[in-house]
C-alpha positions as CSV (number, residue, x, y, z in Angstrom):
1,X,-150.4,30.4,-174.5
2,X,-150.2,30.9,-178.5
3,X,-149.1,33.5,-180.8
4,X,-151.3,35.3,-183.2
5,X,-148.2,36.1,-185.6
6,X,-145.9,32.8,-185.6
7,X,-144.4,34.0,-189.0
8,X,-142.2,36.4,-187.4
9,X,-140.2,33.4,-185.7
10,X,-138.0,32.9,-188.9
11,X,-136.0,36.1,-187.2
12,X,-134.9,33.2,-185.3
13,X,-132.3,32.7,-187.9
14,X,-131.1,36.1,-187.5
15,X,-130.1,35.5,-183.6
16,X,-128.4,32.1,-184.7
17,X,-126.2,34.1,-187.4
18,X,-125.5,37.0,-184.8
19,X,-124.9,34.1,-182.6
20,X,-122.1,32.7,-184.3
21,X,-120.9,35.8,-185.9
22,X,-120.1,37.4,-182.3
23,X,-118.1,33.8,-181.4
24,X,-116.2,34.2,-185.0
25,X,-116.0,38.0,-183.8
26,X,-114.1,37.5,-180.2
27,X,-112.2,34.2,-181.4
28,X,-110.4,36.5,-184.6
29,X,-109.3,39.4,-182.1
30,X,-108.1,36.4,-179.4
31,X,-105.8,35.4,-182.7
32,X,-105.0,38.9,-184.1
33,X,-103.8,39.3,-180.5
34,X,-101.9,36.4,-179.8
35,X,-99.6,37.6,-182.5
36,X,-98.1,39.8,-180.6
37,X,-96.9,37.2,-178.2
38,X,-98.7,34.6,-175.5
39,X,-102.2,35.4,-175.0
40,X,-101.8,34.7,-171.6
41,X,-98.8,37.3,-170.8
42,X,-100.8,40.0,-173.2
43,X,-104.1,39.7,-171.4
44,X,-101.9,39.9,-167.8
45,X,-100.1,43.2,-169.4
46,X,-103.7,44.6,-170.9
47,X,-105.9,44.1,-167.5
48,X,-108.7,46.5,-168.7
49,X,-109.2,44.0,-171.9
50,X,-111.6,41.3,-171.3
51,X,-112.7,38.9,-173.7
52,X,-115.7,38.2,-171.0
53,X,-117.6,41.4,-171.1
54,X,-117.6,41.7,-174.9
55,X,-119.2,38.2,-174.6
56,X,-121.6,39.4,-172.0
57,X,-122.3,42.6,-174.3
58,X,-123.3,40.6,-176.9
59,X,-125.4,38.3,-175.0
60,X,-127.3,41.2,-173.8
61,X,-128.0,42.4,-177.1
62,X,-129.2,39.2,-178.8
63,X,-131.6,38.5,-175.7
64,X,-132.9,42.3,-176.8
65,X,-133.3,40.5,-180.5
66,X,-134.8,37.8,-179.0
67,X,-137.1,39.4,-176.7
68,X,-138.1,42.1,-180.0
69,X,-138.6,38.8,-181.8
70,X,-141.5,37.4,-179.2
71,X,-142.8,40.5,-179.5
72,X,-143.1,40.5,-182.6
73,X,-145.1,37.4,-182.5
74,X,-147.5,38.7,-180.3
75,X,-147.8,36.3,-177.4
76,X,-151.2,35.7,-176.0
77,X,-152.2,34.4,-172.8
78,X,-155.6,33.8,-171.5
79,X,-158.8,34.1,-172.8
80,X,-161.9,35.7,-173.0
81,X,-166.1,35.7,-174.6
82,X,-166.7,38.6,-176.5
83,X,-169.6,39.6,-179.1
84,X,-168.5,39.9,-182.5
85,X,-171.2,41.9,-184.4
86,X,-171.3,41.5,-188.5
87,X,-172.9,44.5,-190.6
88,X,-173.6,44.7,-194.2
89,X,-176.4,44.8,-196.9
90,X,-178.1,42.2,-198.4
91,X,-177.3,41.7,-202.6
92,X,-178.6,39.2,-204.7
93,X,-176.3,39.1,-207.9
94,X,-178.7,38.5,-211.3
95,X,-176.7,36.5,-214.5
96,X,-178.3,36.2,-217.8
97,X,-177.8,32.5,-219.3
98,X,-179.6,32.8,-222.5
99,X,-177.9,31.8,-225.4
100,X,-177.2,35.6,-226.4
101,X,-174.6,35.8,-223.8
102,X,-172.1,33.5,-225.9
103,X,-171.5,36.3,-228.3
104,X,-167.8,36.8,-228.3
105,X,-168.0,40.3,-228.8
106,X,-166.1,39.9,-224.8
107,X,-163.6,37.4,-225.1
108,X,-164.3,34.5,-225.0
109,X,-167.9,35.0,-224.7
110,X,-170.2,37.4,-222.5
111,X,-171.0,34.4,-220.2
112,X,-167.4,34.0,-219.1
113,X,-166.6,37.7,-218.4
114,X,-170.4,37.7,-216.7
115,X,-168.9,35.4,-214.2
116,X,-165.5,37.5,-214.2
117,X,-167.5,40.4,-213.4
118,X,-169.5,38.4,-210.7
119,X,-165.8,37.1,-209.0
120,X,-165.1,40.8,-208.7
121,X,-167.8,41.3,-206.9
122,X,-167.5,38.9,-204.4
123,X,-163.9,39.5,-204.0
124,X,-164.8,43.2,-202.7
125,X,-167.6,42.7,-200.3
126,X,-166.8,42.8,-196.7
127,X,-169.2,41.3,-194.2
128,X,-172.3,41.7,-197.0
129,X,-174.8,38.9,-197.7
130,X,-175.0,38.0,-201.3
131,X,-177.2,35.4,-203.2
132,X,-176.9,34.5,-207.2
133,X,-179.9,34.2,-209.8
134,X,-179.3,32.6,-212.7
135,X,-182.6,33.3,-215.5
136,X,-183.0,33.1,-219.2
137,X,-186.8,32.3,-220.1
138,X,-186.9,31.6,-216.6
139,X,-185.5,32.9,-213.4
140,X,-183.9,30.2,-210.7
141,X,-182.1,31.0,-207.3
142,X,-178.8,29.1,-207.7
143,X,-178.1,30.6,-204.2
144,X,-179.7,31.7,-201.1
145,X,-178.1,35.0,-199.2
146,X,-175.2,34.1,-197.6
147,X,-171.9,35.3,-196.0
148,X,-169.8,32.8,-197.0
149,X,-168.5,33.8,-200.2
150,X,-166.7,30.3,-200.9
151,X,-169.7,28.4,-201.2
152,X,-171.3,31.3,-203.7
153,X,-168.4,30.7,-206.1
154,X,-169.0,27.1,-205.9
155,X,-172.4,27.4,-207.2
156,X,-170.9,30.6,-209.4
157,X,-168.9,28.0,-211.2
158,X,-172.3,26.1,-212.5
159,X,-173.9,28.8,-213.9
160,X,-173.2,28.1,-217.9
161,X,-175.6,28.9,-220.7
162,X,-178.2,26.0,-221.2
163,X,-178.1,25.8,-217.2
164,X,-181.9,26.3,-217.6
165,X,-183.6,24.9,-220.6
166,X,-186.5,27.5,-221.2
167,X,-184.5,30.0,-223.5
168,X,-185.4,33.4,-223.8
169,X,-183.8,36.8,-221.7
170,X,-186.7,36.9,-218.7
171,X,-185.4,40.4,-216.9
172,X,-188.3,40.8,-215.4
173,X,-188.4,37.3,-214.1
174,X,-185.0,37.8,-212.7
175,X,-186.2,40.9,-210.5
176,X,-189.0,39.3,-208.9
177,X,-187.2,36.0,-208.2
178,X,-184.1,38.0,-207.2
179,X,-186.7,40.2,-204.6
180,X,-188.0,37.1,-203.1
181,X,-184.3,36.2,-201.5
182,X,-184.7,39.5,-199.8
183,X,-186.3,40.3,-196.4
184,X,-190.0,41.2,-197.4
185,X,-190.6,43.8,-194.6
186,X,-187.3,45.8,-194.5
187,X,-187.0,48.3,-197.0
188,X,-183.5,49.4,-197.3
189,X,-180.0,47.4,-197.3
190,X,-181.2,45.7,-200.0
191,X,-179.5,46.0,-203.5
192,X,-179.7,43.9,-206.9
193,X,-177.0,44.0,-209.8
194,X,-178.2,42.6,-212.8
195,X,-175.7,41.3,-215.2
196,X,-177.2,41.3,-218.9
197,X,-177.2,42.4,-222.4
198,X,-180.3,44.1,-222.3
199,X,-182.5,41.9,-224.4
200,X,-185.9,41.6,-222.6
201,X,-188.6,39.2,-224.7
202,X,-190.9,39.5,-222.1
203,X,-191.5,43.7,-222.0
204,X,-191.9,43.2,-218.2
205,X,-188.6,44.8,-216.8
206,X,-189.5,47.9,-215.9
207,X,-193.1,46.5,-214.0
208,X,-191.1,44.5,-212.0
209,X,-188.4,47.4,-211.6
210,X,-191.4,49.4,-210.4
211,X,-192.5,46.9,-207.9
212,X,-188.5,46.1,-207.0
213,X,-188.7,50.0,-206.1
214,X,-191.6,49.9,-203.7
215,X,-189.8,47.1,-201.6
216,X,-186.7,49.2,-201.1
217,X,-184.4,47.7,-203.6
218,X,-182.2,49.0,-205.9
219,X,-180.8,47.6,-209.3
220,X,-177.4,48.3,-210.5
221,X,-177.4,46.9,-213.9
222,X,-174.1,45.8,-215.8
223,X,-174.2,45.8,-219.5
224,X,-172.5,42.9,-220.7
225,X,-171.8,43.0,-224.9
226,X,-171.6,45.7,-227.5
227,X,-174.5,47.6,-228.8
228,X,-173.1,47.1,-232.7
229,X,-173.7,43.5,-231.7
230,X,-172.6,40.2,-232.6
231,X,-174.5,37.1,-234.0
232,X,-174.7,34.2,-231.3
233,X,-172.9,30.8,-231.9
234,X,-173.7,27.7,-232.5
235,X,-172.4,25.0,-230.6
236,X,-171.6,21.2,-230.8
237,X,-171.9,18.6,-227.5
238,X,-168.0,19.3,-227.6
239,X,-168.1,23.4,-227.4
240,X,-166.9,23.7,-230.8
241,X,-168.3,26.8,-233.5
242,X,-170.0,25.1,-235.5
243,X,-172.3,28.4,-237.2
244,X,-174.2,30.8,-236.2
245,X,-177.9,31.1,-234.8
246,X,-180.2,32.0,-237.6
247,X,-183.7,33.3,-237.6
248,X,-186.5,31.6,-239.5
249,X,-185.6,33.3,-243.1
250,X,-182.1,31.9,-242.7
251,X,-181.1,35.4,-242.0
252,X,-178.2,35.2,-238.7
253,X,-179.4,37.1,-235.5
254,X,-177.6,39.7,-234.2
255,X,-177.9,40.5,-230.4
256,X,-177.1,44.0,-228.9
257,X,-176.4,45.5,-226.1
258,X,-179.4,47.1,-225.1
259,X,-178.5,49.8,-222.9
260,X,-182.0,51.8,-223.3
261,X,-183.9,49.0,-221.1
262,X,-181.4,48.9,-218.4
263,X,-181.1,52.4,-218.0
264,X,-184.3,52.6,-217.4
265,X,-184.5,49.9,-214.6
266,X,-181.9,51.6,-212.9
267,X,-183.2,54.7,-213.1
268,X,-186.6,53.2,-212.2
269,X,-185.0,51.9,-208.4
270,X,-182.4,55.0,-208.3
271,X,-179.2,52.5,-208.7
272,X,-177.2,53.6,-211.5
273,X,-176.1,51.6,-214.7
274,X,-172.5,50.9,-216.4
275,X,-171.6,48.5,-219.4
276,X,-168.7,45.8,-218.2
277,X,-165.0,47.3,-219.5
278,X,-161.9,45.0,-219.6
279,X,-160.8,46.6,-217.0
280,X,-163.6,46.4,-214.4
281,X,-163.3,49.9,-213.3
282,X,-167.4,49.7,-213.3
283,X,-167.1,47.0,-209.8
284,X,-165.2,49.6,-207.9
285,X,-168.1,52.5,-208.8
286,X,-170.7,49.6,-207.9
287,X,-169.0,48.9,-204.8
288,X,-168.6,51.9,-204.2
289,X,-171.8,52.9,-204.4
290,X,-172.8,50.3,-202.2
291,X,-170.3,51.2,-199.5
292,X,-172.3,54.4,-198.7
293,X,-175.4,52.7,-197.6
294,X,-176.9,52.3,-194.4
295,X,-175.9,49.3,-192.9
296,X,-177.7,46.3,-191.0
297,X,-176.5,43.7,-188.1
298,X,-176.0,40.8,-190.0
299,X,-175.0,38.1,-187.6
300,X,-174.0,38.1,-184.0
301,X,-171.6,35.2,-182.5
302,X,-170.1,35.2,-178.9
303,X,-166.2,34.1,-179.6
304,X,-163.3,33.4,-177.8
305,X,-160.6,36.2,-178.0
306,X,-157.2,35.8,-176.5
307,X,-155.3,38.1,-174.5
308,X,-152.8,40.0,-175.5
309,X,-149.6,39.8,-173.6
310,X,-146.7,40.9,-175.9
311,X,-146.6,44.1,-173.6
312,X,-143.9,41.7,-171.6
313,X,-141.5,40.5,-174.2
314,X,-141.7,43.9,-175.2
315,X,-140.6,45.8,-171.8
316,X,-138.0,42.8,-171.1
317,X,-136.7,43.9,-175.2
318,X,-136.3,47.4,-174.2
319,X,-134.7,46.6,-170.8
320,X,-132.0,44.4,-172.8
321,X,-131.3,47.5,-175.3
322,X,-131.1,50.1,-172.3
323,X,-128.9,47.4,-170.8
324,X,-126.8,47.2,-173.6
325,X,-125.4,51.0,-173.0
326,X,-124.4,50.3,-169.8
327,X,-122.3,47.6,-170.2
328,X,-118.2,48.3,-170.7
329,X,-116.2,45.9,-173.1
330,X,-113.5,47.1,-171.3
331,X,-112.7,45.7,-167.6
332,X,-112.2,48.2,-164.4
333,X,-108.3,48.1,-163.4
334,X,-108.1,48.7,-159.3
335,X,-105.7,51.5,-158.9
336,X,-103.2,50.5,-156.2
């Protein structure tokens, strides 16, 4: 025996006040009344007044309380196997870690809200699989797919700028490593976002969009940065500004948001793109979006499922309350 909802027990507090109010209750009338003269002689000259029933009245109706309390709680008796079935899509969650993305032009940098964006993510998938690339000049799998979301955060929390030491902004690396997490044969459930600002060194994004898009995925890229741009920090072993990146003629670089690129690998896959907003109003569109695909059986597990049996407290609660009406405070007098 257990029950699923033991929060509801703190009620219990409300039978123990109703409990000693009804004894407070009955013990002021007793000494309103004895005012009048000897309690004894009063009660003898009052026969239909009984002390007695309005204690039995209100025992009735705190075993209702009590009774509406356990159900409450849902008791649950027995047990039983049953098959709980998972479904979802698969998504494999791209993050840029070049050293572009610790322009501030997103405060504190574009790495941070990156991650931000990323948390949001995960904290509106239901039952989906989800896996986490981290590129730059290079793409890595930080994580498999997975349905536990815990342990993708965990590994969320590494992903820094200089996590991989080949700089440079690899998109199309990112795609094809991203694609490998998925299942090769299937070719639908399967959906990529790519966080980024844009800035593809290699010109191979939209090849390995194209080939994304013959294995059934789609790309829903997130622009992270400002196209009027902001030139990329320089910083000490301690995290500290010390200047700004500067290009061999001692000019400062300025990286963009470039929008024109994504677009077009979204476009390429049919996903759709958005650019990252304080707000995050582009995750809800994203999830949205992913919402209205078809959906595959994820994972299967036989569990143990308790029975529900609050049915009982529940018909004993109502018997109480019906009870209740039927009950006189007042005692029958014998006519003689």
């Amino acid at each position: 025996m257990r029950f699923a909802s033991p929060e509801h027990f703190v009620l219990l507090f409300l039978v123990l006040f109703l409990i000693f109010f009804f004894i407070w209750a009955i013990k002021r009338k007793q000494t309103m009344l004895a005012r009048f003269g000897d309690l004894f002689l009063l009660m003898k000259n009052a026969p239909y007044l009984s002390f007695a029933r309005q204690g039995g009245k209100a025992a009735v109706i705190l075993g209702g309380l009590l009774f509406l309390i356990l159900t409450l709680a849902q008791l649950q008796c027995g047990t039983h196997m049953e098959m709980m079935r998972r479904e979802g899509i698969d998504l494999v969650i791209a993050i840029d870690v070049s050293n572009s993305m610790l322009a501030e032009d997103f405060k504190p940098n574009r790495i941070t809200k990156a991650r931000q964006e990323v948390r949001g993510i995960l904290e509106r998938l239901e039952g989906d699989r989800v896996g986490l690339v981290a590129y730059a000049g290079e793409a890595f799998m930080q994580s498999p797919l997975t349905l536990d979301y815990a342990a993708a955060e965990i590994f969320l929390d590494v992903i820094d700028v200089g996590l991989i030491p080949q700089q440079g902004t690899a998109i199309g690396d990112a795609i094809e490593k991203a694609s490998e997490a998925f299942v090769s044969q299937e070719r639908k459930h399967k959906v990529m976002i790519l966080l980024s600002d844009g800035e593809d060194q290699t010109n191979k994004a939209i090849e390995a969009a194209e080939r994304a898009h013959e294995e059934g995925i789609k790309i829903y890229p997130i622009g992270i940065g400002s196209p009027v741009g902001e030139p990329i920090p320089v910083l000490n072993r301690m995290g500290e500004n010390v200047g700004y990146k500067k290009d061999k003629n001692g000019e400062v670089i300025v990286t963009k948001l470039d929008e024109i690129t994504l677009q077009k690998i979204a476009l390429t896959t049919g996903g759709k793109y958005y650019r990252a907003t304080a707000g995050e109003m582009e995750l809800d569109k994203v999830y949205e979006e992913i919402s209205k695909m078809e959906k595959k059986e994820l994972e299967g597990k036989l569990m143990m499922q308790y029975e529900d049996r609050f049915q009982f407290p529940l018909f004993l609660a109502i018997l109480f309350v019906i009870g209740e009406f039927f009950i006189s405070e007042k005692r029958k007098v014998k006519k003689v």
